[in-house]
PDB file of N, CA, C and O in Angstrom:
ATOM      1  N   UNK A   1      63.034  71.606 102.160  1.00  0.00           N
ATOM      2  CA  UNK A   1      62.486  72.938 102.043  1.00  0.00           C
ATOM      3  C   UNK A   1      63.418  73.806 101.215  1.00  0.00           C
ATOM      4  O   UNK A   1      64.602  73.784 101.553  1.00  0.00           O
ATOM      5  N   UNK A   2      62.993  74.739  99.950  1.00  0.00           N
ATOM      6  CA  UNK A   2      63.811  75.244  99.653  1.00  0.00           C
ATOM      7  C   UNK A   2      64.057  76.945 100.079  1.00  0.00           C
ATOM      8  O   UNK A   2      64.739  77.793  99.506  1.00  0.00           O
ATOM      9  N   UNK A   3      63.225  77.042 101.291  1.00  0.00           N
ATOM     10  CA  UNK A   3      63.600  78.310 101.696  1.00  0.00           C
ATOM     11  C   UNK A   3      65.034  78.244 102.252  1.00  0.00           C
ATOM     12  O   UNK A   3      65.971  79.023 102.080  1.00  0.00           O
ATOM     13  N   UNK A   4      64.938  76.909 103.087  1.00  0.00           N
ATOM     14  CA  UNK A   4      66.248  77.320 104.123  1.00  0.00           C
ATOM     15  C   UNK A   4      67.483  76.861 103.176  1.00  0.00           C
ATOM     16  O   UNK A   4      68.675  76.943 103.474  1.00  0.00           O
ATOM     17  N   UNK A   5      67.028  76.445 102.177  1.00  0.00           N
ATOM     18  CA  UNK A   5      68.344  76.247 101.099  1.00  0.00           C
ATOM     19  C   UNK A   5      68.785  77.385 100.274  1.00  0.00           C
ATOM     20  O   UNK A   5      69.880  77.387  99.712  1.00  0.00           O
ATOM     21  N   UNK A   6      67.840  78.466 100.191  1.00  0.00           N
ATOM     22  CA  UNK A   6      68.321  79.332  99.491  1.00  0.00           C
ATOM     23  C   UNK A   6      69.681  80.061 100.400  1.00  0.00           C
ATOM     24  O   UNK A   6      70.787  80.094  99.861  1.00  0.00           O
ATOM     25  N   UNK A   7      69.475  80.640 101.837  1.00  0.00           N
ATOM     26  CA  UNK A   7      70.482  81.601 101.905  1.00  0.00           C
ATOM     27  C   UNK A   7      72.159  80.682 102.213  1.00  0.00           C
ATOM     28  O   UNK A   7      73.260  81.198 102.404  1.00  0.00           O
ATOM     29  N   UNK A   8      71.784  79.152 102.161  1.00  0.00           N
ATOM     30  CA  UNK A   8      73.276  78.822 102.526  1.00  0.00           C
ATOM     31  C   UNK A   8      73.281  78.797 101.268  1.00  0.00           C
ATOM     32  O   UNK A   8      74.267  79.533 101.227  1.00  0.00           O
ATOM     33  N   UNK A   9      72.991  78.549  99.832  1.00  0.00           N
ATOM     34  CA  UNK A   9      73.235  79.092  98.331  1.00  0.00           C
ATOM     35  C   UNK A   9      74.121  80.388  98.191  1.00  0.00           C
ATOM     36  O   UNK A   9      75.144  80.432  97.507  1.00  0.00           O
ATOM     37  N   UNK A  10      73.622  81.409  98.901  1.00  0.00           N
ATOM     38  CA  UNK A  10      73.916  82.760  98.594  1.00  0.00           C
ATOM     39  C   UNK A  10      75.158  83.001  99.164  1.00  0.00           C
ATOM     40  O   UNK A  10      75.956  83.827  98.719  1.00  0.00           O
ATOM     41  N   UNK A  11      75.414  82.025 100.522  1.00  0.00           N
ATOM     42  CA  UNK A  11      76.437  82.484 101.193  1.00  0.00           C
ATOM     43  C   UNK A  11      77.395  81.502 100.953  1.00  0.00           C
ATOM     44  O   UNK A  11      78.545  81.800 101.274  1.00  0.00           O
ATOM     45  N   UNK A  12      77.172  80.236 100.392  1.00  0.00           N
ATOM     46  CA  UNK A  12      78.390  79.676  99.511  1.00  0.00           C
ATOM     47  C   UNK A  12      78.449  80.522  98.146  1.00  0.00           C
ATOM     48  O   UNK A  12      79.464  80.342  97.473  1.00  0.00           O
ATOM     49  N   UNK A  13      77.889  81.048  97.857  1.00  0.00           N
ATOM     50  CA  UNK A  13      78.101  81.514  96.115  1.00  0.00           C
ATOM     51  C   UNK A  13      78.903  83.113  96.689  1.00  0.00           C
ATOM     52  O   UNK A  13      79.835  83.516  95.993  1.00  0.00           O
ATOM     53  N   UNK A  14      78.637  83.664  97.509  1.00  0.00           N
ATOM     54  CA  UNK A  14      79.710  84.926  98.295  1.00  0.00           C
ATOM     55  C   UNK A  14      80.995  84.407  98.402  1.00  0.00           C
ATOM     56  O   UNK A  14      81.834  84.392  97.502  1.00  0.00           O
ATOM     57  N   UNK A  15      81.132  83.939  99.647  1.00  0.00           N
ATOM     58  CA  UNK A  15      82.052  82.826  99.271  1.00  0.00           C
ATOM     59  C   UNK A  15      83.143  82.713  98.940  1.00  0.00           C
ATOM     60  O   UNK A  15      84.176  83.167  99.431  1.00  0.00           O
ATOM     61  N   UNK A  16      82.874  81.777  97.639  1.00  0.00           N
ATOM     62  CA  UNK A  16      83.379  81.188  96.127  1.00  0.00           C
ATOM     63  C   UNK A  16      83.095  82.150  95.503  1.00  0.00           C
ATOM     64  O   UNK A  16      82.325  81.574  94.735  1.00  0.00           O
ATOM     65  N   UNK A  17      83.063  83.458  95.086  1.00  0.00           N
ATOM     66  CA  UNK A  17      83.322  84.251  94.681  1.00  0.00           C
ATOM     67  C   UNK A  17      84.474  85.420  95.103  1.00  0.00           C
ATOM     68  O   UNK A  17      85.066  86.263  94.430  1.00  0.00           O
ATOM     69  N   UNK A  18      84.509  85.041  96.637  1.00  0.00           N
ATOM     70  CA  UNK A  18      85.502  85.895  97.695  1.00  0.00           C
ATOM     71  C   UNK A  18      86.646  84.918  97.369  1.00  0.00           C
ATOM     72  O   UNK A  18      87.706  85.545  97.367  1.00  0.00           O
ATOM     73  N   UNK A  19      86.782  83.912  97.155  1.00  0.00           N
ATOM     74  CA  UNK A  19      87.711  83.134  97.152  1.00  0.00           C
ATOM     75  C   UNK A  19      88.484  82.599  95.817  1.00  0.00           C
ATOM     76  O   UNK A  19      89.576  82.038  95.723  1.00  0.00           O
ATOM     77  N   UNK A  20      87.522  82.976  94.805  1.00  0.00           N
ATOM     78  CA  UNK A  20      87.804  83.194  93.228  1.00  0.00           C
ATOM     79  C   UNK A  20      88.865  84.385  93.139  1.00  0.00           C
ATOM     80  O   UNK A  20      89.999  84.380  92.660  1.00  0.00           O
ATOM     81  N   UNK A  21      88.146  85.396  93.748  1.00  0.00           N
ATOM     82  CA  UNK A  21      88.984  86.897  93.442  1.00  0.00           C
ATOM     83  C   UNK A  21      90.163  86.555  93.912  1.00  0.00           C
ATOM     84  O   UNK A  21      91.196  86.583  93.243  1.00  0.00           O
ATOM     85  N   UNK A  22      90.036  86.029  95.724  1.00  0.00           N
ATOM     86  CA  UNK A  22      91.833  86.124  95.951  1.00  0.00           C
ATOM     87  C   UNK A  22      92.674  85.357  95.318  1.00  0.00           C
ATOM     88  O   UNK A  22      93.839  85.717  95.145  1.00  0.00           O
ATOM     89  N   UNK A  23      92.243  84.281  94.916  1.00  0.00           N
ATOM     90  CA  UNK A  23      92.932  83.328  93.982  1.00  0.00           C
ATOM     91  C   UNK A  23      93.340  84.090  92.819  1.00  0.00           C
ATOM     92  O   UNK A  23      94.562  84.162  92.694  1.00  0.00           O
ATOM     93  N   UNK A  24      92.678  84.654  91.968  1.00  0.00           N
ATOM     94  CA  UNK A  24      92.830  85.681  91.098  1.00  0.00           C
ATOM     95  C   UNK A  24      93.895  86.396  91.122  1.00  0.00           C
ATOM     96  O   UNK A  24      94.810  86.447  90.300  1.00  0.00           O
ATOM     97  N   UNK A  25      93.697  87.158  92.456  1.00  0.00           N
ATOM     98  CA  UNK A  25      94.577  88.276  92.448  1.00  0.00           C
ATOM     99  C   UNK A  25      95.912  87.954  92.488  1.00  0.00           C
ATOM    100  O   UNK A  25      96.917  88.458  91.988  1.00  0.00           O
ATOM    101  N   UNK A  26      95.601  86.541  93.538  1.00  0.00           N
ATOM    102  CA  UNK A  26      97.029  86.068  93.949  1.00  0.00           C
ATOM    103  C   UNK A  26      98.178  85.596  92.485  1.00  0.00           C
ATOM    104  O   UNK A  26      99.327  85.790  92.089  1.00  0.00           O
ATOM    105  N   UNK A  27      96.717  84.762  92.046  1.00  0.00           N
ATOM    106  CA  UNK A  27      97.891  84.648  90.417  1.00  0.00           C
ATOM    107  C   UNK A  27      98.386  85.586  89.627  1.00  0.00           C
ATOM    108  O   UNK A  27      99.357  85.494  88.875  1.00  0.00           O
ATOM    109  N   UNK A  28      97.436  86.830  89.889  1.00  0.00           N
ATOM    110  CA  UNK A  28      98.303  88.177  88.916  1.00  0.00           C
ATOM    111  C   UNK A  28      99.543  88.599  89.687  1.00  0.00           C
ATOM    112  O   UNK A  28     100.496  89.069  89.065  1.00  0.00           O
ATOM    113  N   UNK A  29      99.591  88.431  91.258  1.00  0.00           N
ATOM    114  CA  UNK A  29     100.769  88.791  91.863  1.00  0.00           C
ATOM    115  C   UNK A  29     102.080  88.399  91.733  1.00  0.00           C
ATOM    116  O   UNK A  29     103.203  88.867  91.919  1.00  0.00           O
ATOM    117  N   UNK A  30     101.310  86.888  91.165  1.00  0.00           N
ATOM    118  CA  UNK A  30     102.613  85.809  91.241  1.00  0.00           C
ATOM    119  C   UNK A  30     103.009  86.335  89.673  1.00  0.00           C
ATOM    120  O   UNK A  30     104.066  86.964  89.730  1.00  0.00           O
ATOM    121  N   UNK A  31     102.629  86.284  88.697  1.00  0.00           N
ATOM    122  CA  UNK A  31     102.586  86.553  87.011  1.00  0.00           C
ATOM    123  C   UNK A  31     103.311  87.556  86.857  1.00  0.00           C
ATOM    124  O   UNK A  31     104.175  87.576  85.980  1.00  0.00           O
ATOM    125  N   UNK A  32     103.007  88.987  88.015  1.00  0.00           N
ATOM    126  CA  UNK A  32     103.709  90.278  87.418  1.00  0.00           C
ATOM    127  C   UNK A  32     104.863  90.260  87.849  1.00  0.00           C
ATOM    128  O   UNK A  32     104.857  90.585  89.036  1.00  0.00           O
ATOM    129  N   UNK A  33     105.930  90.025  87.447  1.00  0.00           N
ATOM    130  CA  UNK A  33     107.384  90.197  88.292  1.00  0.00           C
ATOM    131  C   UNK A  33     107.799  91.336  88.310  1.00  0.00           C
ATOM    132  O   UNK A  33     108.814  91.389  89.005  1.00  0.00           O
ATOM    133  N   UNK A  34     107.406  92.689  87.715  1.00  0.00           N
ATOM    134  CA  UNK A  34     108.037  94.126  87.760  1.00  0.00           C
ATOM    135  C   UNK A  34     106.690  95.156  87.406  1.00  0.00           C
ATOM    136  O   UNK A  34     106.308  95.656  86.348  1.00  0.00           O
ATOM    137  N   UNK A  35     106.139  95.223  88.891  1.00  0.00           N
ATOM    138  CA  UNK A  35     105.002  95.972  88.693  1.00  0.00           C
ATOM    139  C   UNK A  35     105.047  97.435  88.604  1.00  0.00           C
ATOM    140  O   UNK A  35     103.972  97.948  88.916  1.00  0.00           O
ATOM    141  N   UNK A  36     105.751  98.063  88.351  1.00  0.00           N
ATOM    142  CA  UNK A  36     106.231  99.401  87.772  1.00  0.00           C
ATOM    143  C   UNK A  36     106.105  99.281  86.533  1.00  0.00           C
ATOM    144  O   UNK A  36     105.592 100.322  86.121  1.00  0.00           O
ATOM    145  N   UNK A  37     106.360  98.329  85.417  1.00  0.00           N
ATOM    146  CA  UNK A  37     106.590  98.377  84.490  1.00  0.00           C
ATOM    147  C   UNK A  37     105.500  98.235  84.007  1.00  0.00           C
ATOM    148  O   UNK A  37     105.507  97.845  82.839  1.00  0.00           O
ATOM    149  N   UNK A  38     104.143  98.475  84.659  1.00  0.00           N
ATOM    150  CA  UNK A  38     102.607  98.584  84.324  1.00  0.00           C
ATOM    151  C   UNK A  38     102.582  99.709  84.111  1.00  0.00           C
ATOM    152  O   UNK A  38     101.623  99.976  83.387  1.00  0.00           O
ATOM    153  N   UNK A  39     103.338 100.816  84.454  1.00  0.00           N
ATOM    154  CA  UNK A  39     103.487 102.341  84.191  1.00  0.00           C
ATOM    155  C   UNK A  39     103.070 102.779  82.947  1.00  0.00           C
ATOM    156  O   UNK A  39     103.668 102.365  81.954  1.00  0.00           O
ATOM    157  N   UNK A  40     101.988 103.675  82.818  1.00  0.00           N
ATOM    158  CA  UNK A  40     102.163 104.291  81.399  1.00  0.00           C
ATOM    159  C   UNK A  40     101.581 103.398  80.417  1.00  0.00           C
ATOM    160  O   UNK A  40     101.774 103.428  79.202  1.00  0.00           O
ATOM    161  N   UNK A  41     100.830 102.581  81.090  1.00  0.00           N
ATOM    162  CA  UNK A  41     100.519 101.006  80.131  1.00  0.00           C
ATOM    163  C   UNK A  41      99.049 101.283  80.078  1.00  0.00           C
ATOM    164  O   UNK A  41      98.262 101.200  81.021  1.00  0.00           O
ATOM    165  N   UNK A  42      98.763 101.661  78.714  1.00  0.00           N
ATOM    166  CA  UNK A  42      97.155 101.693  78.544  1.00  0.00           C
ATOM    167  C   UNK A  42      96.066 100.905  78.986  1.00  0.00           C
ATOM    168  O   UNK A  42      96.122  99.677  78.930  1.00  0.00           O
ATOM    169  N   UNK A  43      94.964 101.582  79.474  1.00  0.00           N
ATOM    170  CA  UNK A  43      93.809  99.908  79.691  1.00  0.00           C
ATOM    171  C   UNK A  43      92.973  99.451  78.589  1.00  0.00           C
ATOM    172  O   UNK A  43      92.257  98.455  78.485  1.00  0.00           O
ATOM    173  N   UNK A  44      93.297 100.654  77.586  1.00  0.00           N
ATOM    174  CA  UNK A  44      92.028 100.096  76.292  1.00  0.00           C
ATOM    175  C   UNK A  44      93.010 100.310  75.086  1.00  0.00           C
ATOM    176  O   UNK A  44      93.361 101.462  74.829  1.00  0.00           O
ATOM    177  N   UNK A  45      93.428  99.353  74.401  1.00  0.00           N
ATOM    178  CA  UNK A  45      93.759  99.994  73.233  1.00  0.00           C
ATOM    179  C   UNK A  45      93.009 100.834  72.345  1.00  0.00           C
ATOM    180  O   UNK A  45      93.712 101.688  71.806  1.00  0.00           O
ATOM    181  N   UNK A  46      91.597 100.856  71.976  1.00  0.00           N
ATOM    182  CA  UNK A  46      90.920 101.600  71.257  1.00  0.00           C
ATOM    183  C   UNK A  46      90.586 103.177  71.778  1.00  0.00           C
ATOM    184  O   UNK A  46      89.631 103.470  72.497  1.00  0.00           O
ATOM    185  N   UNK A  47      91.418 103.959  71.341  1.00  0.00           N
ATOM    186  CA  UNK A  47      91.331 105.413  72.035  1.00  0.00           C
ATOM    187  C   UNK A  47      90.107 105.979  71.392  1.00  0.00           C
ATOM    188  O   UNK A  47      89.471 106.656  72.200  1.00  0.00           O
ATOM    189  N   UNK A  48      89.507 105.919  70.071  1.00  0.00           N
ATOM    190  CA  UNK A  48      88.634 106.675  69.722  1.00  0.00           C
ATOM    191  C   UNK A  48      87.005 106.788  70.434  1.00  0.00           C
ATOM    192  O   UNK A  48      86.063 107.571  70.309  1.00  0.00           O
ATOM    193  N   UNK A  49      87.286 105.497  71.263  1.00  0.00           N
ATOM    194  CA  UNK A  49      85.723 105.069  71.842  1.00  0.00           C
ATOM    195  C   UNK A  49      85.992 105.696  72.849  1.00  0.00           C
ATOM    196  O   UNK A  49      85.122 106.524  73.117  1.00  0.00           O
ATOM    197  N   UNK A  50      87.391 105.651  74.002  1.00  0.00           N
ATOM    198  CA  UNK A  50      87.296 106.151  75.203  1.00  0.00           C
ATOM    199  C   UNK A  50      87.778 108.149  74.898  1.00  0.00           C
ATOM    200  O   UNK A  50      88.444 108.839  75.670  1.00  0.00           O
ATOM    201  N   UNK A  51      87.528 108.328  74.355  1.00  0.00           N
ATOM    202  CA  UNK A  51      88.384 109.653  73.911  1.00  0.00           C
ATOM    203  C   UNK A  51      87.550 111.024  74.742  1.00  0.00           C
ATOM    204  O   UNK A  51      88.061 112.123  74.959  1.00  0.00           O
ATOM    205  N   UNK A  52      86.613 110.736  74.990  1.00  0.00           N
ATOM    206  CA  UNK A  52      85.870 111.907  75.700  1.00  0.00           C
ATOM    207  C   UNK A  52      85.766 111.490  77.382  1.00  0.00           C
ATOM    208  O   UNK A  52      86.143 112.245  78.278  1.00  0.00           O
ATOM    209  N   UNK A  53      85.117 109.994  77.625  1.00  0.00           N
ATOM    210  CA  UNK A  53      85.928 109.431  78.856  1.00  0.00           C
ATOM    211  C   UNK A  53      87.067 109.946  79.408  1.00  0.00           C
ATOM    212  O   UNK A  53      87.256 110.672  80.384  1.00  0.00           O
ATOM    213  N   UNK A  54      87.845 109.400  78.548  1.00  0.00           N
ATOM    214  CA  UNK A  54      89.366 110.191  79.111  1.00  0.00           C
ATOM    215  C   UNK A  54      90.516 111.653  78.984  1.00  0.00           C
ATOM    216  O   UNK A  54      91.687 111.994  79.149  1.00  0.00           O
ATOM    217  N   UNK A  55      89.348 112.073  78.623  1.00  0.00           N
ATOM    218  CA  UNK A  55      89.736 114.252  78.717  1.00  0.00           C
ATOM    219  C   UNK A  55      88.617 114.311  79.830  1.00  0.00           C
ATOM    220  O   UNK A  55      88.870 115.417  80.307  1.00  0.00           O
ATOM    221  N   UNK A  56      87.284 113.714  80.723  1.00  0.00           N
ATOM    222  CA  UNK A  56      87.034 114.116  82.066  1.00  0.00           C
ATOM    223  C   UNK A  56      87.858 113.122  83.205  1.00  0.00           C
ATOM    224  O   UNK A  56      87.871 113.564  84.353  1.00  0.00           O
ATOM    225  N   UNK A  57      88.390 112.105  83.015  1.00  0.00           N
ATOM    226  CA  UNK A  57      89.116 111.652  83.977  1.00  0.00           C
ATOM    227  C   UNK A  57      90.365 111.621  83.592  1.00  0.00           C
ATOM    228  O   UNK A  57      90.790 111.623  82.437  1.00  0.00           O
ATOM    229  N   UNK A  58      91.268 111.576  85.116  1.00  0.00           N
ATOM    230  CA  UNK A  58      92.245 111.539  84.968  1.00  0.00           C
ATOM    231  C   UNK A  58      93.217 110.148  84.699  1.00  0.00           C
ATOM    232  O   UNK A  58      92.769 109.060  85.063  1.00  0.00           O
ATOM    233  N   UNK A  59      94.651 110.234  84.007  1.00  0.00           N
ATOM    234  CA  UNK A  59      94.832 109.459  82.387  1.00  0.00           C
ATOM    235  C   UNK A  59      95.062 108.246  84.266  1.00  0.00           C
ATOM    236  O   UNK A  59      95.259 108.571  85.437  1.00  0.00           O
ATOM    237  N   UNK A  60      94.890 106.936  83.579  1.00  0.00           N
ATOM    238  CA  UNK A  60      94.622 105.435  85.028  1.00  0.00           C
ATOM    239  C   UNK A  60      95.627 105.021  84.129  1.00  0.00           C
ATOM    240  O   UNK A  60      95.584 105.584  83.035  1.00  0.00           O
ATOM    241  N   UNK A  61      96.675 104.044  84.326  1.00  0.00           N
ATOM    242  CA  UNK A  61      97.022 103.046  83.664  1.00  0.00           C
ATOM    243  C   UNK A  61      96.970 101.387  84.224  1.00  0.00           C
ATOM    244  O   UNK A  61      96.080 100.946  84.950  1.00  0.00           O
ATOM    245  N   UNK A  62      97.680 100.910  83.909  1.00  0.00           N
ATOM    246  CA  UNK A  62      97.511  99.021  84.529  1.00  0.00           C
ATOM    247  C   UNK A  62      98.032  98.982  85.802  1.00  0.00           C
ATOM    248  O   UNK A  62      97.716  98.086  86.585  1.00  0.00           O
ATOM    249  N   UNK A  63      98.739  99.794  86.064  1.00  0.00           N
ATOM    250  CA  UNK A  63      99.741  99.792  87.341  1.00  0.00           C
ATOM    251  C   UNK A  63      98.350 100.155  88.269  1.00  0.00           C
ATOM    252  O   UNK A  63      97.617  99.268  88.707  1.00  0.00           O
ATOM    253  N   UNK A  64      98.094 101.749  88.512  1.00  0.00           N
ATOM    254  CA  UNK A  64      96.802 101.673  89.272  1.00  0.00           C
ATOM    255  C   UNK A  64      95.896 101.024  89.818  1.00  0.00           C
ATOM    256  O   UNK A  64      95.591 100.995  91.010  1.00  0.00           O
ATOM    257  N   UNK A  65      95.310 100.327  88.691  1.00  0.00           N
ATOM    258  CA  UNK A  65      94.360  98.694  88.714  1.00  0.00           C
ATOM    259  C   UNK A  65      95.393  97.826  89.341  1.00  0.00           C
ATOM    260  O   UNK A  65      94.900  97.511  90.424  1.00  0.00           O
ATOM    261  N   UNK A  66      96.561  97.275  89.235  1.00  0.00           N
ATOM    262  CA  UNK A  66      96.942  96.704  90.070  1.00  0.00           C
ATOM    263  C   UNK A  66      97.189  97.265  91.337  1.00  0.00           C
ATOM    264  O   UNK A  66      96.690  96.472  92.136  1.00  0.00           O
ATOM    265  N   UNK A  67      97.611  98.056  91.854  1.00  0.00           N
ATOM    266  CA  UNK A  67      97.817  98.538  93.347  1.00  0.00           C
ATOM    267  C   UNK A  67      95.786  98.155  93.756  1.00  0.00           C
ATOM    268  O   UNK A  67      95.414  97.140  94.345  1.00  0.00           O
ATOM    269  N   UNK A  68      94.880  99.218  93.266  1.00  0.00           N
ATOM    270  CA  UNK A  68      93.767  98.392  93.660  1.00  0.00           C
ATOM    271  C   UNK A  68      92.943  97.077  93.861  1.00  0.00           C
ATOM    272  O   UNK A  68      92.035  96.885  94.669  1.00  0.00           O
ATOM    273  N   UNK A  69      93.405  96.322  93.052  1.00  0.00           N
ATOM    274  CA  UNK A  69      93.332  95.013  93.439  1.00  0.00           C
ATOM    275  C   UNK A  69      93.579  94.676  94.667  1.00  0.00           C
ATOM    276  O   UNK A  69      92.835  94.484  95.628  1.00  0.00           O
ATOM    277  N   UNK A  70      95.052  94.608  94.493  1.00  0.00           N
ATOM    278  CA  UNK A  70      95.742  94.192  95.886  1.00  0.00           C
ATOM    279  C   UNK A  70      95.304  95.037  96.928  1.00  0.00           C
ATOM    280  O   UNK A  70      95.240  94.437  98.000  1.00  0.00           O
ATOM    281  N   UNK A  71      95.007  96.129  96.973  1.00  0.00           N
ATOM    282  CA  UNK A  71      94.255  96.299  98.249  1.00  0.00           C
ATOM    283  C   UNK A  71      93.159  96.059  98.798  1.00  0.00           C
ATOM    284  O   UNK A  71      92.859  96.251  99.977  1.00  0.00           O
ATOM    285  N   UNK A  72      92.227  95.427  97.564  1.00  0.00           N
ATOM    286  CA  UNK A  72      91.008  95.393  97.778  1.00  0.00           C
ATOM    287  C   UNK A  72      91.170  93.850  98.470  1.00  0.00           C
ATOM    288  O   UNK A  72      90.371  93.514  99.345  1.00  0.00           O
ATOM    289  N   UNK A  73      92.074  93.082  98.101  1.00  0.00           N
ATOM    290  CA  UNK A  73      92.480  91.484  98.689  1.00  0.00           C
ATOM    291  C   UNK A  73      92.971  92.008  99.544  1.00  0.00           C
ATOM    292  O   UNK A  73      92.360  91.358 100.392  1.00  0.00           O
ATOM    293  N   UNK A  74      93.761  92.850 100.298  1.00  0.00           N
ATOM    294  CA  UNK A  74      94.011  92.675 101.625  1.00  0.00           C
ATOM    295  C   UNK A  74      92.656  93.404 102.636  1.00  0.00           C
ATOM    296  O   UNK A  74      92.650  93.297 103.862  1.00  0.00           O
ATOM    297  N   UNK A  75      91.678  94.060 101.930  1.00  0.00           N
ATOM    298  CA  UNK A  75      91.177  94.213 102.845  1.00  0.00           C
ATOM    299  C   UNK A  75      89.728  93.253 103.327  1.00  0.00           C
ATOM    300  O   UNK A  75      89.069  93.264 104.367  1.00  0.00           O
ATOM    301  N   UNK A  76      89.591  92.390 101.958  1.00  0.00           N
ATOM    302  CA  UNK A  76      89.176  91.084 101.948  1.00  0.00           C
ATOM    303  C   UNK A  76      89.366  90.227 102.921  1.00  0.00           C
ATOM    304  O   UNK A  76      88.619  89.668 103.724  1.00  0.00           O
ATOM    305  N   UNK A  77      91.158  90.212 102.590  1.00  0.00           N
ATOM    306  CA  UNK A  77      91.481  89.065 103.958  1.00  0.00           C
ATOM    307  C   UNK A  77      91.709  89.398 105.245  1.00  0.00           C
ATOM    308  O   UNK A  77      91.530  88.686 106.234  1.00  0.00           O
ATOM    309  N   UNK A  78      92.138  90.586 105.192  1.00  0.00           N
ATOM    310  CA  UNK A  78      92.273  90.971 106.560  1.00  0.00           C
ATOM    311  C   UNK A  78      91.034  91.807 107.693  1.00  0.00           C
ATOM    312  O   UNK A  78      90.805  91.741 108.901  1.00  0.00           O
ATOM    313  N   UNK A  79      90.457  92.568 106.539  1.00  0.00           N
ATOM    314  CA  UNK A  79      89.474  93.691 107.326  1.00  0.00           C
ATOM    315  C   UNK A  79      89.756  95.116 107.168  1.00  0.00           C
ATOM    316  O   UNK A  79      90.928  95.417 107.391  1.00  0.00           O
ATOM    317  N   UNK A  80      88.916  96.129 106.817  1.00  0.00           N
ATOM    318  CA  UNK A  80      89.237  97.735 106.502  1.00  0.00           C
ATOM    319  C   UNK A  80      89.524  98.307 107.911  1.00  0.00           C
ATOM    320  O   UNK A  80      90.212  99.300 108.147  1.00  0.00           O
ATOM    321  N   UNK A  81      89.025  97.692 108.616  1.00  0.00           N
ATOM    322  CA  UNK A  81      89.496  98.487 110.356  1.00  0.00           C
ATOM    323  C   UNK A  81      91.344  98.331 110.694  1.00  0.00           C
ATOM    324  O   UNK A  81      92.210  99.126 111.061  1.00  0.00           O
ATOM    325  N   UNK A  82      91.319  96.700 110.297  1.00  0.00           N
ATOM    326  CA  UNK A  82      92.723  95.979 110.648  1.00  0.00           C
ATOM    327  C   UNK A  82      94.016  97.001 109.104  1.00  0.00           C
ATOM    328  O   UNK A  82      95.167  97.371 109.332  1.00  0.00           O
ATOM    329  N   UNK A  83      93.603  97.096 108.349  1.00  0.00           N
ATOM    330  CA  UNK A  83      94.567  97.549 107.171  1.00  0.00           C
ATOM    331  C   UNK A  83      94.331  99.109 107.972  1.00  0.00           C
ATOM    332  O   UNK A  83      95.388  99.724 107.831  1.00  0.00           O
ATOM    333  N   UNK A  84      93.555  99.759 108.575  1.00  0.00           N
ATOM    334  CA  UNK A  84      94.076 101.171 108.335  1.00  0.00           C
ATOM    335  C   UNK A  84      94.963 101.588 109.653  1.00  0.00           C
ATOM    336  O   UNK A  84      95.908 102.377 109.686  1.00  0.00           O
ATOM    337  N   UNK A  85      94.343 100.773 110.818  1.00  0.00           N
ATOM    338  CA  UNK A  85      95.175 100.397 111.709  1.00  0.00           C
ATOM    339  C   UNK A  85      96.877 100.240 111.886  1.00  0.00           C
ATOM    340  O   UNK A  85      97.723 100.746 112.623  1.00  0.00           O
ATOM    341  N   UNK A  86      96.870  98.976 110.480  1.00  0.00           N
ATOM    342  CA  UNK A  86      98.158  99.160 110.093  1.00  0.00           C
ATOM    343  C   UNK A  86      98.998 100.242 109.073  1.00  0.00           C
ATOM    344  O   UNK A  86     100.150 100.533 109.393  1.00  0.00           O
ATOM    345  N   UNK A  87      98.788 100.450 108.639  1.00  0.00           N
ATOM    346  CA  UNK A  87      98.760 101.925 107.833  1.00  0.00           C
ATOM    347  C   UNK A  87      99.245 103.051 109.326  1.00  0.00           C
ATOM    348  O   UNK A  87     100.422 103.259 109.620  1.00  0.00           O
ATOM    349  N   UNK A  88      98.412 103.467 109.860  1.00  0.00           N
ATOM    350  CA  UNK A  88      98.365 103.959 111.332  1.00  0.00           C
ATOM    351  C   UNK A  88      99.907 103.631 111.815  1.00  0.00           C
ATOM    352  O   UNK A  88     100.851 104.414 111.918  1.00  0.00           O
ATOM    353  N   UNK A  89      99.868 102.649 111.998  1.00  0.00           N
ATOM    354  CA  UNK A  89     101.316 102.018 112.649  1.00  0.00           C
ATOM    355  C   UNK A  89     102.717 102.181 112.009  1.00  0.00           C
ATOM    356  O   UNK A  89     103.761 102.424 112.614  1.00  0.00           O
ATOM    357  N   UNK A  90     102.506 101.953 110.283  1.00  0.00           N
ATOM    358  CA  UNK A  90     103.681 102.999 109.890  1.00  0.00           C
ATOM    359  C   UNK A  90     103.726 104.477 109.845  1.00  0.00           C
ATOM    360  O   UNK A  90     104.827 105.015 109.724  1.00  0.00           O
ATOM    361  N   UNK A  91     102.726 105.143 109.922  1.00  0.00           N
ATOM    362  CA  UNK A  91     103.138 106.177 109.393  1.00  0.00           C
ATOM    363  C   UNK A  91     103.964 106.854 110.808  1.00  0.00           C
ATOM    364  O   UNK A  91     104.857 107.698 110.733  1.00  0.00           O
ATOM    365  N   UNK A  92     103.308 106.129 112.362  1.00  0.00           N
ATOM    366  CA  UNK A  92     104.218 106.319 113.597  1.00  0.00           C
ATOM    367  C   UNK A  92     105.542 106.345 113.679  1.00  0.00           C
ATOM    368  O   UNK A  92     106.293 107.154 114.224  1.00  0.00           O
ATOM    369  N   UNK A  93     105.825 104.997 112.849  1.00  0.00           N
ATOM    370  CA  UNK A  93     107.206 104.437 112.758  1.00  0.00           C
ATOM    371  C   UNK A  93     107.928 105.707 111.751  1.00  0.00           C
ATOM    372  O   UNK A  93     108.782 106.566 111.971  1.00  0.00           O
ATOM    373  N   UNK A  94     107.228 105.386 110.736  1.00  0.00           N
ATOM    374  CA  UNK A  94     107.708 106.713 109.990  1.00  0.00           C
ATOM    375  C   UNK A  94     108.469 108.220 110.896  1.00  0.00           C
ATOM    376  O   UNK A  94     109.606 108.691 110.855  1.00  0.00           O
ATOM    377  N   UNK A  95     107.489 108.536 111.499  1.00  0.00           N
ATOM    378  CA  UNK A  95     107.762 109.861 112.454  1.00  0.00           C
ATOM    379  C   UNK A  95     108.844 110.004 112.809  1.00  0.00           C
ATOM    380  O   UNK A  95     109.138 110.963 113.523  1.00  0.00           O
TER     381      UNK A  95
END
């Protein structure tokens, strides 16, 4: 039957797509050895196309995109309840 084949399709292809990204991410983690030094680091070289784009938003560089990544993989692997939780827990410690 290919009904009941479609949604285990969808939910292996979720997945292997959830599992593409962390792999992903994980290799940019491993690749960047000085992620500061994404600072100030353009995302487009061609300024004339993004030039009105970027006088309404504010200036993003590579560094940004990386901090989002990585959070978006931890909240992948872990859960948005469990990351703010922890978050929660330093800022106690912090105090």
């Amino acid at each position: 039957m290919q009904l009941s084949e479609t949604p285990t399709e969808k939910k292996n292809s979720l997945f292997n797509a959830m599992h593409r990204f962390l792999g992903a991410v994980n290799t940019m983690d491993e690749t960047v050895m000085v992620p500061s030094l994404l600072r100030d680091v353009p995302l487009d070289l061609d300024q004339d196309r993004d030039h009105d784009r970027d006088q309404e938003q504010e200036e993003v560089d590579m560094y940004d995109h990386y901090q989002l990544l990585k959070s978006i993989r931890q909240d992948i692997e872990w859960g948005v309840r469990r990351a703010a939780l922890a978050d929660e827990e330093e800022e106690k410690r912090g105090l």
